[in-house]
C-alpha positions in Angstrom: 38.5 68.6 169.1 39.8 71.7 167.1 37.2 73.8 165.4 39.6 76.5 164.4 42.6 76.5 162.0 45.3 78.9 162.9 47.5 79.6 159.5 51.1 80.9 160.4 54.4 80.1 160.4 56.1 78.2 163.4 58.8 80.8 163.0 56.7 83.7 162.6 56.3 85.5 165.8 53.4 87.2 165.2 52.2 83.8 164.8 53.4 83.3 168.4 51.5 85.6 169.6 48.4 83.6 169.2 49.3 79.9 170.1 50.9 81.3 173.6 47.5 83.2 173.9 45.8 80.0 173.5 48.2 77.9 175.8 47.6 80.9 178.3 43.4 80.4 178.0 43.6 76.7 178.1 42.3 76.9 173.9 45.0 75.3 172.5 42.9 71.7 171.8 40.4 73.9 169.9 42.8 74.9 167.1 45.1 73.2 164.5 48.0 74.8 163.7 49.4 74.7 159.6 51.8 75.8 158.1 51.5 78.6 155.6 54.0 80.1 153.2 53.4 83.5 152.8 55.4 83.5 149.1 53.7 81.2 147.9 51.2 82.1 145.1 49.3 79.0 145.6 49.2 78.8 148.8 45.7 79.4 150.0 46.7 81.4 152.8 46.0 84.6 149.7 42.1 83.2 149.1 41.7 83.3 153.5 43.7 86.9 153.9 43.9 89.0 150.7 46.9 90.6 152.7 48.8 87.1 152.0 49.9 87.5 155.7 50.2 85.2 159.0 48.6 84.3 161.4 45.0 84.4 159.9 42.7 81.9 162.1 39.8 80.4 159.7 37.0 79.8 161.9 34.3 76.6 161.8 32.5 78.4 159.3 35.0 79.7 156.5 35.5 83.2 157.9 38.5 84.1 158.9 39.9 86.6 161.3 43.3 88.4 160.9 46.0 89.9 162.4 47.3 88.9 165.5 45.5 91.5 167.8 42.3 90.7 166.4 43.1 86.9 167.0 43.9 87.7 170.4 40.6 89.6 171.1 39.0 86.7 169.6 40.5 84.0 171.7 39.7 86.3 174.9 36.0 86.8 174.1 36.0 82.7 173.7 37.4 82.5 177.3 34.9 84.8 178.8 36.2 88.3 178.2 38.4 89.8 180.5 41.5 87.5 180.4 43.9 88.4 178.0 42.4 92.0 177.6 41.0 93.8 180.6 37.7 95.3 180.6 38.3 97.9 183.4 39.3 101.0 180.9 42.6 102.4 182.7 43.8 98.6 182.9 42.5 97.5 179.3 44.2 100.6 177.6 47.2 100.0 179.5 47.5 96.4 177.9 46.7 97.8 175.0 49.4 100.1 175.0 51.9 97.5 175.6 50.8 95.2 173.0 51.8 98.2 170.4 54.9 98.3 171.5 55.6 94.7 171.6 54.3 95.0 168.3 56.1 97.7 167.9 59.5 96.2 168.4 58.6 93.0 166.2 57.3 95.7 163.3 60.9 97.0 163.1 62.9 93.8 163.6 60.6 92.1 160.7 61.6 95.0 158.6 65.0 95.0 159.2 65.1 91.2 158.6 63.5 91.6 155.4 66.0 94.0 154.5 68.8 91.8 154.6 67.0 88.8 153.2 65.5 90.2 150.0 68.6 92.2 149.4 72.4 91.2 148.9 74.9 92.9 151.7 76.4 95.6 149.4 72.8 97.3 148.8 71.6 97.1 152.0 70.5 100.7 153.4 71.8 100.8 156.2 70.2 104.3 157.2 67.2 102.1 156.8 68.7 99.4 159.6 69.7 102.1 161.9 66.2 103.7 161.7 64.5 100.7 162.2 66.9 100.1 165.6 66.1 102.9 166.5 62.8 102.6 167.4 63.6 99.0 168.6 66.4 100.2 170.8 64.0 103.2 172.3 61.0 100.7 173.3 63.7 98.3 174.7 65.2 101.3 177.2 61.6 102.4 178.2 60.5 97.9 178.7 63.6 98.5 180.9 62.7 101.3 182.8 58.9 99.8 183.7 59.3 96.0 182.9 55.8 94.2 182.1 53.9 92.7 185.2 55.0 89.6 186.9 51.5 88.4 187.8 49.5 88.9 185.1 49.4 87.3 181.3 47.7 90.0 179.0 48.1 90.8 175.5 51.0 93.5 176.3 53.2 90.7 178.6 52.6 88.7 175.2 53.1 91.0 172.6 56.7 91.9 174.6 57.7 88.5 175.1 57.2 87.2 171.3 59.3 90.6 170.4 62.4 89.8 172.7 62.5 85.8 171.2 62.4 87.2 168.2 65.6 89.5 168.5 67.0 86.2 170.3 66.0 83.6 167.0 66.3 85.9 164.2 68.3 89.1 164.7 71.0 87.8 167.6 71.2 91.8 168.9 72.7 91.8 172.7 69.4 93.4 173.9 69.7 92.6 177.5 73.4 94.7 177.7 72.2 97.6 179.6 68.7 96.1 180.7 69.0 94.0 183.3 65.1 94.6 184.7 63.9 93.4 181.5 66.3 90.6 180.9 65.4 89.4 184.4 61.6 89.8 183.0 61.8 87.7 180.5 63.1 84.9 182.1 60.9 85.2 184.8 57.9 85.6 181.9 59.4 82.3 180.2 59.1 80.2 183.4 55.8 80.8 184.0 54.3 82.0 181.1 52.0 78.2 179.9 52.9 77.1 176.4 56.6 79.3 176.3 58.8 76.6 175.7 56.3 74.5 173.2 55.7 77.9 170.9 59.5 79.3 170.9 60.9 79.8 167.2 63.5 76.5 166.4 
């Protein structure tokens, strides 16, 4: 029976993040998922997160827990520590590491899809988009050059994963071209990766 309510969007995917987590741990029962619309003035996603933003995860109790990496650390200290977020410090920080640049990536895709949502083609800035590819285009070369691990499932293989379907649903850049060890990655990642399929962006 779910105890926990995860608010988010079943586009978002730093809302992603957390129901693969879950699928991953075998904690999916344990939460409902609603929609919440983060423009919404009375939506009461804004009286759960003051930041207005998804995924916040409301807990049996009322309190709530926000952003996605704090989610995730949540969900692993459920499962018994040590599963999504290593405890052995040159593994942990290594994990670590990748989740920020999964994040990373999906920090400067969000920003470049708000960019052209909020604003009519004529004003984008598109010093703005090319800065914000940039950075994508950078952490995409070095995912290329040491892909994620094919055994393991930890926040980083997430965080990376949710960034690349994003660029796939919402942006439609040809990241693979020129990155053939992460393309092959990610398809590897989505084929064995529990919940993949049910969580992707539609």
């Amino acid at each position: 029976m779910a105890d926990m309510i995860l608010r988010c969007s079943l586009t978002s995917p730093f809302g992603r993040k957390p129901r693969l987590a879950a699928a991953v741990l075998g904690l999916s029962e344990r939460i409902e998922v609603t929609p919440a619309d983060t423009f919404d003035d009375n939506d009461s996603l804004r009286a759960q997160n003051p930041l207005g933003k998804v995924p916040t995860l409301v807990l049996a109790d009322g309190a709530t827990l926000y952003d996605s990496r704090v989610i995730l650390e949540y969900f692993d200290h459920l499962a018994g520590g040590g599963r999504l977020i290593p405890i052995e410090p040159e593994a942990r920080f290594a994990a670590l590491k990748l989740q920020a640049l999964g994040d990373g990536i999906l920090d400067a895709g969000v920003l470049r899809r708000l960019e052209t949502l909020f604003r009519d083609e004529p004003s984008w800035s598109q010093r703005w988009l090319g800065y914000q590819s940039g950075k994508m285009n950078r952490a995409l070369d070095a995912l290329d050059l040491a892909p994620p691990s094919d055994t393991e499932i930890l926040v980083g293989e997430i965080a990376v994963a949710c960034g690349l379907g994003f660029i796939d649903f919402r942006l439609g850049d040809d990241w693979r071209a020129g990155r053939p060890r992460l393309a092959e990655w990610f398809e590897r990642f989505a084929a064995r990766c529990p919940g993949f399929v049910e969580t992707s962006p539609r």
